[in-house]
mmCIF file as gemmi writes it, N, C-alpha and C atoms, coordinates in Angstrom:
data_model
loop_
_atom_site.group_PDB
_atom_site.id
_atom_site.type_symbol
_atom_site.label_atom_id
_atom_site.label_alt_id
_atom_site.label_comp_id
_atom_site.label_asym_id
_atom_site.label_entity_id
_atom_site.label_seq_id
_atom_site.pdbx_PDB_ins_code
_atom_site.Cartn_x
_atom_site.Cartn_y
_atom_site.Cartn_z
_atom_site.occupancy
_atom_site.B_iso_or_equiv
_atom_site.pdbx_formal_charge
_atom_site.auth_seq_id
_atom_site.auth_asym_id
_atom_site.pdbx_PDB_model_num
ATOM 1 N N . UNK Axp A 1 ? 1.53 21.346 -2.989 1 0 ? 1 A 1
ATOM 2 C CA . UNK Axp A 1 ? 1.431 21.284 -1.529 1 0 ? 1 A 1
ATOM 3 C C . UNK Axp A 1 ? 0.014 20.907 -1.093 1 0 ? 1 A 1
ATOM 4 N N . UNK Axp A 2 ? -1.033 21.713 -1.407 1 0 ? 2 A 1
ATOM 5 C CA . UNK Axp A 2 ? -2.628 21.168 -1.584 1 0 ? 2 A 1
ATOM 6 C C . UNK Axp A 2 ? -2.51 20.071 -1.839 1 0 ? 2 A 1
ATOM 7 N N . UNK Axp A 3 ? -2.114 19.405 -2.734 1 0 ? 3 A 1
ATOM 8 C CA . UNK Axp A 3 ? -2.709 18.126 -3.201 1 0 ? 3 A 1
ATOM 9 C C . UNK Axp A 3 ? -2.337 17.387 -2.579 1 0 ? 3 A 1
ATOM 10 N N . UNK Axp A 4 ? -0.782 16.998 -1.709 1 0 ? 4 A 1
ATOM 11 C CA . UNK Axp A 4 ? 0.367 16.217 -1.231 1 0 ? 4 A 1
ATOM 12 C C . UNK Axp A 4 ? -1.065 16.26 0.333 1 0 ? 4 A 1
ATOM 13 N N . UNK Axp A 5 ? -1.378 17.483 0.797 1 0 ? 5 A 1
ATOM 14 C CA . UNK Axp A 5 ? -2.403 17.445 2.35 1 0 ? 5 A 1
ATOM 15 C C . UNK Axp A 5 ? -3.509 16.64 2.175 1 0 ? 5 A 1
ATOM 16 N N . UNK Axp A 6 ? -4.474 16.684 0.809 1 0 ? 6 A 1
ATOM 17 C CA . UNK Axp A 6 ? -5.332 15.823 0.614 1 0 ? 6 A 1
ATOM 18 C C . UNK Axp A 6 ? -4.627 14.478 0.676 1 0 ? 6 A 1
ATOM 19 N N . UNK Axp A 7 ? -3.945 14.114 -0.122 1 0 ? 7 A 1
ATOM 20 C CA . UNK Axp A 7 ? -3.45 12.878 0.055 1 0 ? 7 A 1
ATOM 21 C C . UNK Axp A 7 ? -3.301 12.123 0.861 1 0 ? 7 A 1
ATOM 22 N N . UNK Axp A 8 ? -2.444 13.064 2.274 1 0 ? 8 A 1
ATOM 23 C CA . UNK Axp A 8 ? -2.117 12.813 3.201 1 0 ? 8 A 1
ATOM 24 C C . UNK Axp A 8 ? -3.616 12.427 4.424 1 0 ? 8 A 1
ATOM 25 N N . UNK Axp A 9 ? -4.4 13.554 4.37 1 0 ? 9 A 1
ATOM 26 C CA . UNK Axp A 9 ? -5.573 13.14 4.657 1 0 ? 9 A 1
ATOM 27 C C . UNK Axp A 9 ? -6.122 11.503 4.323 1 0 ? 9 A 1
ATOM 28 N N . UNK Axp A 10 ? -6.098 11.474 3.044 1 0 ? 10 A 1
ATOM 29 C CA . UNK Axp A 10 ? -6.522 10.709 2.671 1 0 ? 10 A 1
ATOM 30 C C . UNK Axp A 10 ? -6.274 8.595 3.088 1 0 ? 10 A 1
ATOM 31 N N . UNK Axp A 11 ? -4.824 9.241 3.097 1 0 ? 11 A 1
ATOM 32 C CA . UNK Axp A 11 ? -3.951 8.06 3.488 1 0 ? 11 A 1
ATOM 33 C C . UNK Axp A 11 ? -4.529 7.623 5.466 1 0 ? 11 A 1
ATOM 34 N N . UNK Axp A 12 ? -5.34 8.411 5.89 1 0 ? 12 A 1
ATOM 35 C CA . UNK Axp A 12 ? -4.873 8.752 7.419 1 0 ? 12 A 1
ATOM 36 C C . UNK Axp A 12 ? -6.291 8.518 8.014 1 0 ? 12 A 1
ATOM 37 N N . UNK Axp A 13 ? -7.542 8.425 6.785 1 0 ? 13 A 1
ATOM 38 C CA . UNK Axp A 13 ? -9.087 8.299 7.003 1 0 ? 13 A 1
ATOM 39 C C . UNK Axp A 13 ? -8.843 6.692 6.357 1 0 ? 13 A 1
ATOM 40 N N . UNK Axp A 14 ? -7.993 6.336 5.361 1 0 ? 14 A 1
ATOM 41 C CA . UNK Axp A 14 ? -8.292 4.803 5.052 1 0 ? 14 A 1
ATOM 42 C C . UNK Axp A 14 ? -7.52 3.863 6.317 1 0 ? 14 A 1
ATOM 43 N N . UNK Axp A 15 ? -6.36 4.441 7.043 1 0 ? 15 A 1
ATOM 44 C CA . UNK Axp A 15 ? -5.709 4.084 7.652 1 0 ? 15 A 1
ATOM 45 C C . UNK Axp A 15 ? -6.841 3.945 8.87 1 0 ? 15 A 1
ATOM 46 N N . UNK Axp A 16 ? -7.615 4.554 9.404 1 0 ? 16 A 1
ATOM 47 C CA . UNK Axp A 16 ? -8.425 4.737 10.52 1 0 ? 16 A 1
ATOM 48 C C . UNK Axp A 16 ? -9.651 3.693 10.484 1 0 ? 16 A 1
ATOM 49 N N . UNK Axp A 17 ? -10.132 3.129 9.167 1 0 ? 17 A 1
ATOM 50 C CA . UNK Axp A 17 ? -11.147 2.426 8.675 1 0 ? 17 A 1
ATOM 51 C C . UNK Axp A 17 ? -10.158 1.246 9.049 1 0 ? 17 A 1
ATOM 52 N N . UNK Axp A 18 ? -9.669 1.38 8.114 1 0 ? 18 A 1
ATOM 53 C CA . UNK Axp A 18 ? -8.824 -0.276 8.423 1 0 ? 18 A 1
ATOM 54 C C . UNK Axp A 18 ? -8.354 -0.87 9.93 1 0 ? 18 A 1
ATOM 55 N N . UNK Axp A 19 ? -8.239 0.264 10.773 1 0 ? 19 A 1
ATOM 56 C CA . UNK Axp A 19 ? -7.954 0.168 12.139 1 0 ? 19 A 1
ATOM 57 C C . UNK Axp A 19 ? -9.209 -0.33 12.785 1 0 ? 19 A 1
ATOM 58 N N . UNK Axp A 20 ? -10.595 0.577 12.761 1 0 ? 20 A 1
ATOM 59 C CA . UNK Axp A 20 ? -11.505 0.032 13.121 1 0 ? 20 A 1
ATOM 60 C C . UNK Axp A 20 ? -11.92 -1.329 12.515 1 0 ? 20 A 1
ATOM 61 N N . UNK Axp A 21 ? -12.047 -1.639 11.458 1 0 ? 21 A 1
ATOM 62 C CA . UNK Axp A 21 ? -11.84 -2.812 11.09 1 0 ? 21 A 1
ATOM 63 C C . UNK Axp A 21 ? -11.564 -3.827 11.517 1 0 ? 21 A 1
ATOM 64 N N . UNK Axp A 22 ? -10.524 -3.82 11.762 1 0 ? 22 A 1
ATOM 65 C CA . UNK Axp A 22 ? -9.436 -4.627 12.494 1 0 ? 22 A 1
ATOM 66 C C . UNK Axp A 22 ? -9.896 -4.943 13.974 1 0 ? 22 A 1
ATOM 67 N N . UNK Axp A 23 ? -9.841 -4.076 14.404 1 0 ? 23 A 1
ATOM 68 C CA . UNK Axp A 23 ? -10.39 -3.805 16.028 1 0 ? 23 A 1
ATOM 69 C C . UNK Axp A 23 ? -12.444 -4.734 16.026 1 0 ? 23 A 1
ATOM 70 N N . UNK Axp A 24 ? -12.151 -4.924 15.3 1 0 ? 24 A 1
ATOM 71 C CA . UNK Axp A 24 ? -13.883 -5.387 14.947 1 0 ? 24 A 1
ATOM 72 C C . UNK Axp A 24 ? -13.781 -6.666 14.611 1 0 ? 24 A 1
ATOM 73 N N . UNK Axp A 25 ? -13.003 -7.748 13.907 1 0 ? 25 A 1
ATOM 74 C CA . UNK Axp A 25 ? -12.568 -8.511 13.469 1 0 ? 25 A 1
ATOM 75 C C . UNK Axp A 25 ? -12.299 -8.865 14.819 1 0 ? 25 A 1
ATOM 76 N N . UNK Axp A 26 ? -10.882 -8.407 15.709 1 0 ? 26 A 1
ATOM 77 C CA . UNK Axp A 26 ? -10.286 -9.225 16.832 1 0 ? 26 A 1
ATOM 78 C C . UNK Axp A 26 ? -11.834 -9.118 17.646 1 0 ? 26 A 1
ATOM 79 N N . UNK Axp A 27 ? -12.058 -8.655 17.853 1 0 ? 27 A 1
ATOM 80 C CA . UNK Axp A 27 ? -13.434 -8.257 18.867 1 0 ? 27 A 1
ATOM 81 C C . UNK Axp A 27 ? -14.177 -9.498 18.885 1 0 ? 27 A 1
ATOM 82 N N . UNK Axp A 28 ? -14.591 -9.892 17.499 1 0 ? 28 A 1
ATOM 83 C CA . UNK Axp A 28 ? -15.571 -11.104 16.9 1 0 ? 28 A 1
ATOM 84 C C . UNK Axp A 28 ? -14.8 -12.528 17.334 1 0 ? 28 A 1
ATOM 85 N N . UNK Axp A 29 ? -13.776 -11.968 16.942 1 0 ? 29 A 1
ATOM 86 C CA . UNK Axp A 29 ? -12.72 -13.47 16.532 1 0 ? 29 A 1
ATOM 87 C C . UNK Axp A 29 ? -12.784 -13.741 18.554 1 0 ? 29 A 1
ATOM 88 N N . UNK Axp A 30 ? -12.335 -13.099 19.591 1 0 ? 30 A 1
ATOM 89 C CA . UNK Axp A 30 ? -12.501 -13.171 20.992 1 0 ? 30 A 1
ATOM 90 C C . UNK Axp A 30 ? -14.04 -13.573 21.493 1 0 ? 30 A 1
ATOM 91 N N . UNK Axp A 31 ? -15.167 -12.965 20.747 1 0 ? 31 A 1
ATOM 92 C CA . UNK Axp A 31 ? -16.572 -13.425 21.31 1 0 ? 31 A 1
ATOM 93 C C . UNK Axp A 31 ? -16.254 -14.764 20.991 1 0 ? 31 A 1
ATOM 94 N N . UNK Axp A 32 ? -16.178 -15.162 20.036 1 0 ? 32 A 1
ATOM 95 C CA . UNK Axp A 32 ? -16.182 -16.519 19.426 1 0 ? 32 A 1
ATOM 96 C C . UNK Axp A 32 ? -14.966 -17.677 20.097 1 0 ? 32 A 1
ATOM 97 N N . UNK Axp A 33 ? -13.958 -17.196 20.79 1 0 ? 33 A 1
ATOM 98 C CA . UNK Axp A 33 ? -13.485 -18.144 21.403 1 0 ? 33 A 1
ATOM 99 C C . UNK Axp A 33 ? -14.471 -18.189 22.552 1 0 ? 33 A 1
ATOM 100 N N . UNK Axp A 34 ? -15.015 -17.399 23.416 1 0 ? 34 A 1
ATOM 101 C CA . UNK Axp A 34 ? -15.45 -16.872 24.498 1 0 ? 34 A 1
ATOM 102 C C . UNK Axp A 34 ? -16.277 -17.55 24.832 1 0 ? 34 A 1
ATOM 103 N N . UNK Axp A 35 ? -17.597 -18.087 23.437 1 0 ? 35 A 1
ATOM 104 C CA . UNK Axp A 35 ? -18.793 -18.389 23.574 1 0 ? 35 A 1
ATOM 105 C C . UNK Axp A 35 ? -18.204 -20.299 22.828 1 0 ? 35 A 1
ATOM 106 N N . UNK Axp A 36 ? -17.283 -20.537 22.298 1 0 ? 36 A 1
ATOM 107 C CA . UNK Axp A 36 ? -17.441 -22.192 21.952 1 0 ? 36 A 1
ATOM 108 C C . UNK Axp A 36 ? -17.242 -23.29 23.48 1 0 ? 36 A 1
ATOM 109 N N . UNK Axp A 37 ? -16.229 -22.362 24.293 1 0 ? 37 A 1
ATOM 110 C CA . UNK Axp A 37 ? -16.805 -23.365 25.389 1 0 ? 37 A 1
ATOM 111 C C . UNK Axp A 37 ? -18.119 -23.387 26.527 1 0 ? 37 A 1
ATOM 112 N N . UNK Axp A 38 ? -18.824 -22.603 25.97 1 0 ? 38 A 1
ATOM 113 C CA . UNK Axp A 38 ? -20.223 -22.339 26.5 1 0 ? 38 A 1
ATOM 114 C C . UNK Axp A 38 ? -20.981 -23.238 25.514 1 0 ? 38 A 1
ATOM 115 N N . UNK Axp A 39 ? -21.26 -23.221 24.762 1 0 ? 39 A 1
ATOM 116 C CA . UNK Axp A 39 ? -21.606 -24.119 23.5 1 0 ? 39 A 1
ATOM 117 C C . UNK Axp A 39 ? -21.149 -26.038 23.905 1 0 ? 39 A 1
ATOM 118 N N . UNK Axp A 40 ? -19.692 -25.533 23.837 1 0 ? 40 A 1
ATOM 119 C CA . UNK Axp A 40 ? -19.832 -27.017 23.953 1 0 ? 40 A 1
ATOM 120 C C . UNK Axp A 40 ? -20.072 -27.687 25.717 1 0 ? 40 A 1
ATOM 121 N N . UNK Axp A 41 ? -19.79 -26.821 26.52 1 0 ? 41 A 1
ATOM 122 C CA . UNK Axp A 41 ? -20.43 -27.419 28.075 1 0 ? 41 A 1
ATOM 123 C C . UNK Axp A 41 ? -22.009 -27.669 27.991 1 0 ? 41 A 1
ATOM 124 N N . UNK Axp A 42 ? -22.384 -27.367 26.997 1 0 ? 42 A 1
ATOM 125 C CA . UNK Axp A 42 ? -23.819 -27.257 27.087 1 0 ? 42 A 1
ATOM 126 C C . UNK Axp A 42 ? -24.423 -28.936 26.119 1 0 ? 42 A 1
């Protein structure tokens, strides 16, 4: 039962990384549409 909660933990802190992750990625990937037609009007 201990071990199955760590696990579960475990599964739920990589799950949360990968979320922020993610959320960091779209973030970048949106500056970057955001800023090429500033770039190229220029």
């Amino acid at each position: 039962m201990n071990m199955f909660v760590s696990l579960e933990t475990r599964v739920s802190e990589r799950r949360k990384r990968l979320c922020k992750q993610t959320w960091l990625e779209i973030s970048f990937f949106f500056f970057l549409i955001f800023l090429s037609p500033l770039c190229v009007s220029k």
